[in-house]
C-alpha positions in Angstrom: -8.4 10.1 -25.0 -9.1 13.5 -26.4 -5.8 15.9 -25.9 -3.4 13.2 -25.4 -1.7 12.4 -28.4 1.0 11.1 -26.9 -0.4 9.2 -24.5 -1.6 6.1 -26.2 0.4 3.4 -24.8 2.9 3.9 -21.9 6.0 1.4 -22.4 9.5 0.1 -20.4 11.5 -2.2 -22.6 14.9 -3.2 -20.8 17.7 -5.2 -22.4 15.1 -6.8 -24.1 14.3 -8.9 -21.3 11.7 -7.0 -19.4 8.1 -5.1 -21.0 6.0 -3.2 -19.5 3.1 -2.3 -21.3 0.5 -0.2 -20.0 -2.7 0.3 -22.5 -5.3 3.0 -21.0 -8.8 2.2 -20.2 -11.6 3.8 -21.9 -12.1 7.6 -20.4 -9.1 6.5 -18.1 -7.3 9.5 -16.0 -3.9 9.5 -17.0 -2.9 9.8 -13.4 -4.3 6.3 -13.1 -3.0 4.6 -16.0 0.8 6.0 -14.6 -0.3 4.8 -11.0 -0.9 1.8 -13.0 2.4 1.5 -15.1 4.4 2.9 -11.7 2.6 -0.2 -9.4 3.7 -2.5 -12.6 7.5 -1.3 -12.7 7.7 -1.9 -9.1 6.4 -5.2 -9.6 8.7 -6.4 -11.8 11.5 -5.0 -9.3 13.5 -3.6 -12.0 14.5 -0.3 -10.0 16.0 -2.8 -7.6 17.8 -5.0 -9.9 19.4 -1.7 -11.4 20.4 -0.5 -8.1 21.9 -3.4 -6.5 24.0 -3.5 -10.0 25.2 0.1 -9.7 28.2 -0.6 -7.7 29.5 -3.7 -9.7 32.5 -3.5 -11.3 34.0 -6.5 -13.2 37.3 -7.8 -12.7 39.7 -7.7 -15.1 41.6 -10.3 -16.7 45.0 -11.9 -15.6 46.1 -11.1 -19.1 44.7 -6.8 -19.1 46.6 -6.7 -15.6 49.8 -8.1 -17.0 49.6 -5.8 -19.9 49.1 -3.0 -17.2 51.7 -3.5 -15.3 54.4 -4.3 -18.3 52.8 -1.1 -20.0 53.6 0.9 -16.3 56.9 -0.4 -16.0 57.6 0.8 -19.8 56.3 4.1 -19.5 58.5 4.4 -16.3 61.1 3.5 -17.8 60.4 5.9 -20.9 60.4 8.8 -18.6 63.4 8.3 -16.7 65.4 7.9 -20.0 63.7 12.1 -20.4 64.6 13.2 -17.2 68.2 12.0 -17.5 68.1 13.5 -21.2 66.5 17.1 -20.1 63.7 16.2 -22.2 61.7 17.0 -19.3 62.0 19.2 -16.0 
């Protein structure tokens, strides 16, 4: 299409599991070709896939929470011994 340089292809790659590739038409508006792309994305329910995954948080590890809690316990520790030097007010 003549003043569109950029607009050649219009393209959605997603951890490399989902494409979307949207190749004009011949004297195509380019408000069609993104109705186009936009009907194709919803299609393939990726918005909702990220959005139901926005909240997740994994859980950690027996061993990351023990290490946690020793490191808490340490550091504790580490600034009682301070206080009771006047290391720290």
């Amino acid at each position: 299409m003549r003043g569109y340089a950029s607009y050649d292809r219009i393209q959605l790659t997603m951890n490399m599991s989902t494409n979307i590739n949207i190749t004009p038409h011949k004297n195509e508006n380019p408000t069609q070709a993104l109705r186009r792309f936009t009907n194709a994305f919803r299609e393939a329910s990726i918005l909702q896939t990220v959005k139901g995954n926005r909240y997740f948080h994994r859980l950690k590890s027996e061993r990351s929470e023990k290490d946690g809690k020793l490191r808490r316990i340490k550091d504790a520790v580490e600034y009682k011994n301070l206080r009771r030097n006047g290391k720290i007010n």
